[in-house]
N, C-alpha and C positions, 0 to 999 in steps of 0.2 A: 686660567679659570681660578675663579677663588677657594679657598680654603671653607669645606662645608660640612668637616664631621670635627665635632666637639666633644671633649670629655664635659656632657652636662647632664643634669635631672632627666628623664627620660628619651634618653639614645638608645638605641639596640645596638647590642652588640652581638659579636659570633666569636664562641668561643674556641680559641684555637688551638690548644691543648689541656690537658687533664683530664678528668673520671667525664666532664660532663662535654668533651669536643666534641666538633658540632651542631652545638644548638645554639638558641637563641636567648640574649637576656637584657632586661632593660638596667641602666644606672638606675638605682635607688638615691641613692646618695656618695658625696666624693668622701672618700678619708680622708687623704692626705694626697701628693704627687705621684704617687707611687700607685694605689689602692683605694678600690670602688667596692661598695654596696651593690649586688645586683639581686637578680630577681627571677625568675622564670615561671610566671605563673601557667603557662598552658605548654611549655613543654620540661616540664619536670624536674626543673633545676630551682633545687631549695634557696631560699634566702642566705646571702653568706657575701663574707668580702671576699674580694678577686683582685688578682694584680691586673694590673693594663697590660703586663707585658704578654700573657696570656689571652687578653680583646684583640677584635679586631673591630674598628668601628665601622657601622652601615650607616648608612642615610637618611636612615627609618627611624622616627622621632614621636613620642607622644608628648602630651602634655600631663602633670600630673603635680602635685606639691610633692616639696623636698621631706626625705624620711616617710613616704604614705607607706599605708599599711600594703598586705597581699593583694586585700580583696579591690583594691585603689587600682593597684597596677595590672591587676587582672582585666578592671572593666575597662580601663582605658586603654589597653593590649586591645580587646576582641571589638571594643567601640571604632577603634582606628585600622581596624583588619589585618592586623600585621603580620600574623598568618597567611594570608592572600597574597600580599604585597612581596612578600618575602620569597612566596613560589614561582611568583612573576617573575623576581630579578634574574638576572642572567649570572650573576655569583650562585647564586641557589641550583641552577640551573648546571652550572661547571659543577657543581659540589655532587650532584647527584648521578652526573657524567662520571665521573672519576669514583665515584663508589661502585657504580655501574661495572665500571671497566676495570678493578679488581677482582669484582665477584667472579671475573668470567672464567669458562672451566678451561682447561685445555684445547680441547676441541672446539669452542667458542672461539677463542683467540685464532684458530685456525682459520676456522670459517671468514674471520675479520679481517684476517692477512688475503687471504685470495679475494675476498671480495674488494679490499681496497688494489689490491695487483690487479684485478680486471679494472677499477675504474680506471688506474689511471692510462693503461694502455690504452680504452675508448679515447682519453681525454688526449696523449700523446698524440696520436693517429689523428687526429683532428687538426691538432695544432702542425700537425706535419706537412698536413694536407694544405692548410687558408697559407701555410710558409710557403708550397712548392708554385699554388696559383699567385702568390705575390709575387713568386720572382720570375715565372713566367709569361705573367702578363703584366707584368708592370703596376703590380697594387690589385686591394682588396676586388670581388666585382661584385656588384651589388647583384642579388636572385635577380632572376626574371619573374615577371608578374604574368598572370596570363592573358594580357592587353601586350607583352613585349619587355623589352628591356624599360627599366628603371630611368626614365630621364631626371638629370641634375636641374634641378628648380632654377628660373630665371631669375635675375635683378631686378630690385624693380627700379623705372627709370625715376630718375629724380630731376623737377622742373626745374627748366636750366633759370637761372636770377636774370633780371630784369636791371 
Protein backbone atom coordinates (compact mmCIF):
# COMPACT_ATOMS: atom_id res chain seq x y z
CA UNK A 1 0.00 0.00 0.00
CA UNK A 2 1.28 3.43 -0.68
CA UNK A 3 2.65 5.93 1.46
CA UNK A 4 -0.62 8.29 2.43
CA UNK A 5 0.25 10.66 5.61
CA UNK A 6 2.46 13.60 4.81
CA UNK A 7 4.01 16.32 6.79
CA UNK A 8 1.81 19.07 4.69
CA UNK A 9 -0.58 22.30 5.12
CA UNK A 10 -3.48 20.89 6.74
CA UNK A 11 -2.89 17.17 8.09
CA UNK A 12 -4.23 16.39 11.59
CA UNK A 13 -2.33 15.22 13.73
CA UNK A 14 -2.55 13.43 17.27
CA UNK A 15 -0.71 14.62 19.61
CA UNK A 16 1.35 12.04 21.52
CA UNK A 17 2.96 13.54 24.27
CA UNK A 18 3.07 16.87 26.26
CA UNK A 19 0.62 19.34 28.31
CA UNK A 20 -1.78 18.82 25.34
CA UNK A 21 -1.77 14.57 24.54
CA UNK A 22 -4.31 13.56 23.14
CA UNK A 23 -5.81 15.74 20.96
CA UNK A 24 -6.13 16.84 17.90
CA UNK A 25 -4.18 19.48 15.64
CA UNK A 26 -3.91 20.56 12.18
CA UNK A 27 -0.26 21.63 10.26
CA UNK A 28 -0.41 25.37 10.06
CA UNK A 29 2.77 25.59 8.60
CA UNK A 30 6.34 23.50 8.21
CA UNK A 31 9.40 25.24 10.04
CA UNK A 32 12.04 23.36 9.37
CA UNK A 33 12.52 19.12 9.24
CA UNK A 34 12.22 18.93 12.60
CA UNK A 35 9.20 21.25 13.55
CA UNK A 36 5.59 22.33 12.70
CA UNK A 37 3.21 25.17 13.12
CA UNK A 38 -0.10 23.55 14.44
CA UNK A 39 -3.31 24.58 15.50
CA UNK A 40 -6.18 23.36 17.46
CA UNK A 41 -9.12 25.39 16.91
CA UNK A 42 -12.09 23.35 18.53
CA UNK A 43 -10.21 21.21 20.91
CA UNK A 44 -8.28 23.70 22.64
CA UNK A 45 -4.83 23.54 21.70
CA UNK A 46 -3.25 27.20 21.19
CA UNK A 47 -1.40 28.05 18.06
CA UNK A 48 2.30 27.20 18.73
CA UNK A 49 5.26 25.16 17.02
CA UNK A 50 5.55 21.24 17.77
CA UNK A 51 8.20 18.88 17.11
CA UNK A 52 6.97 15.89 14.82
CA UNK A 53 8.64 13.75 17.19
CA UNK A 54 5.73 14.53 19.51
CA UNK A 55 2.83 13.99 16.08
CA UNK A 56 1.57 11.25 15.09
CA UNK A 57 0.07 11.65 11.78
CA UNK A 58 -3.91 10.67 10.64
CA UNK A 59 -5.28 10.55 7.39
CA UNK A 60 -7.62 13.29 8.11
CA UNK A 61 -6.69 16.26 5.74
CA UNK A 62 -8.17 19.75 5.07
CA UNK A 63 -7.60 22.05 2.65
CA UNK A 64 -6.64 25.56 3.63
CA UNK A 65 -3.60 28.16 2.56
CA UNK A 66 -0.19 27.92 4.05
CA UNK A 67 0.30 30.22 7.40
CA UNK A 68 -3.93 30.88 7.50
CA UNK A 69 -5.11 32.47 10.34
CA UNK A 70 -7.33 30.69 13.44
CA UNK A 71 -10.44 31.53 12.24
CA UNK A 72 -9.26 29.87 8.47
CA UNK A 73 -8.48 26.62 10.27
CA UNK A 74 -11.22 26.64 12.30
CA UNK A 75 -13.90 26.73 9.39
CA UNK A 76 -12.25 24.36 7.42
CA UNK A 77 -11.88 21.89 10.66
CA UNK A 78 -15.76 22.04 11.26
CA UNK A 79 -16.68 22.47 7.26
CA UNK A 80 -14.73 18.93 6.79
CA UNK A 81 -16.22 17.34 10.00
CA UNK A 82 -13.13 16.33 11.46
CA UNK A 83 -14.58 16.04 14.75
CA UNK A 84 -16.97 13.30 13.40
CA UNK A 85 -14.68 11.58 11.28
CA UNK A 86 -12.16 11.38 14.01
CA UNK A 87 -14.91 9.54 16.46
CA UNK A 88 -15.58 7.28 13.60
CA UNK A 89 -11.94 6.10 13.37
CA UNK A 90 -11.11 3.07 15.03
CA UNK A 91 -7.56 4.66 16.42
CA UNK A 92 -10.21 7.24 18.34
CA UNK A 93 -11.94 4.29 19.10
CA UNK A 94 -8.64 2.17 20.87
CA UNK A 95 -7.90 5.57 22.46
CA UNK A 96 -11.07 5.85 24.28
CA UNK A 97 -10.77 1.90 25.13
CA UNK A 98 -7.71 2.37 26.94
CA UNK A 99 -8.74 5.41 28.81
CA UNK A 100 -11.66 3.46 29.62
CA UNK A 101 -9.84 0.68 30.87
CA UNK A 102 -7.48 2.78 33.23
CA UNK A 103 -10.35 4.47 34.85
CA UNK A 104 -11.50 1.25 36.08
CA UNK A 105 -11.81 0.81 39.96
CA UNK A 106 -10.87 -2.33 41.47
CA UNK A 107 -13.81 -4.05 41.59
CA UNK A 108 -14.40 -3.18 37.83
CA UNK A 109 -11.40 -4.98 36.79
CA UNK A 110 -12.78 -7.78 38.71
CA UNK A 111 -16.09 -7.96 37.36
CA UNK A 112 -13.96 -7.91 33.82
CA UNK A 113 -11.72 -10.74 34.72
CA UNK A 114 -14.71 -13.18 35.54
CA UNK A 115 -16.73 -12.01 32.99
CA UNK A 116 -13.92 -12.62 30.31
CA UNK A 117 -13.12 -16.37 32.58
CA UNK A 118 -16.77 -17.18 31.78
CA UNK A 119 -16.52 -16.24 28.21
CA UNK A 120 -13.96 -18.10 27.46
CA UNK A 121 -14.93 -21.44 29.16
CA UNK A 122 -18.48 -21.15 26.85
CA UNK A 123 -16.10 -20.55 24.04
CA UNK A 124 -13.52 -23.56 25.09
CA UNK A 125 -16.47 -26.00 25.66
CA UNK A 126 -17.72 -25.38 22.29
CA UNK A 127 -14.62 -25.86 20.51
CA UNK A 128 -14.22 -29.03 22.54
CA UNK A 129 -17.26 -30.13 21.79
CA UNK A 130 -17.37 -29.46 17.18
CA UNK A 131 -13.32 -31.19 18.20
CA UNK A 132 -14.80 -34.44 19.94
CA UNK A 133 -17.92 -34.72 16.89
CA UNK A 134 -14.85 -34.37 14.40
CA UNK A 135 -13.17 -37.11 15.54
CA UNK A 136 -15.79 -39.15 16.08
CA UNK A 137 -17.60 -39.01 13.13
CA UNK A 138 -15.21 -38.41 10.88
CA UNK A 139 -15.55 -34.36 10.20
CA UNK A 140 -17.76 -31.44 10.85
CA UNK A 141 -21.85 -32.61 10.53
CA UNK A 142 -23.74 -30.11 9.08
CA UNK A 143 -27.56 -29.38 11.59
CA UNK A 144 -30.41 -30.96 10.55
CA UNK A 145 -33.08 -29.00 9.01
CA UNK A 146 -36.46 -29.76 9.79
CA UNK A 147 -37.21 -31.44 6.02
CA UNK A 148 -33.99 -33.99 7.42
CA UNK A 149 -30.45 -33.94 7.11
CA UNK A 150 -28.57 -31.39 4.96
CA UNK A 151 -27.97 -32.85 1.40
CA UNK A 152 -24.42 -31.83 -0.28
CA UNK A 153 -25.66 -29.92 -3.60
CA UNK A 154 -25.18 -31.85 -6.98
CA UNK A 155 -22.77 -30.96 -9.97
CA UNK A 156 -24.10 -29.82 -12.44
CA UNK A 157 -23.67 -31.87 -15.71
CA UNK A 158 -21.72 -30.26 -18.28
CA UNK A 159 -22.65 -31.05 -22.19
CA UNK A 160 -20.39 -33.48 -23.25
CA UNK A 161 -18.48 -31.78 -26.79
CA UNK A 162 -19.43 -32.78 -30.07
Amino acid sequence: MAFRKYVETGRVAFIASGDFEGKLVGIVNIIDQNRVLVDGPTTGVPRQEMSLKRLHLTTLSMKYPWTAPSRVVKKAWVDNGIDEKWEKSRWAQRVAARKTKANLSDFERFKVQKARRTRNKLRRNVYLQLLLNAKTKGGLVPKKTKYGKVKPKAKAKVPAKK
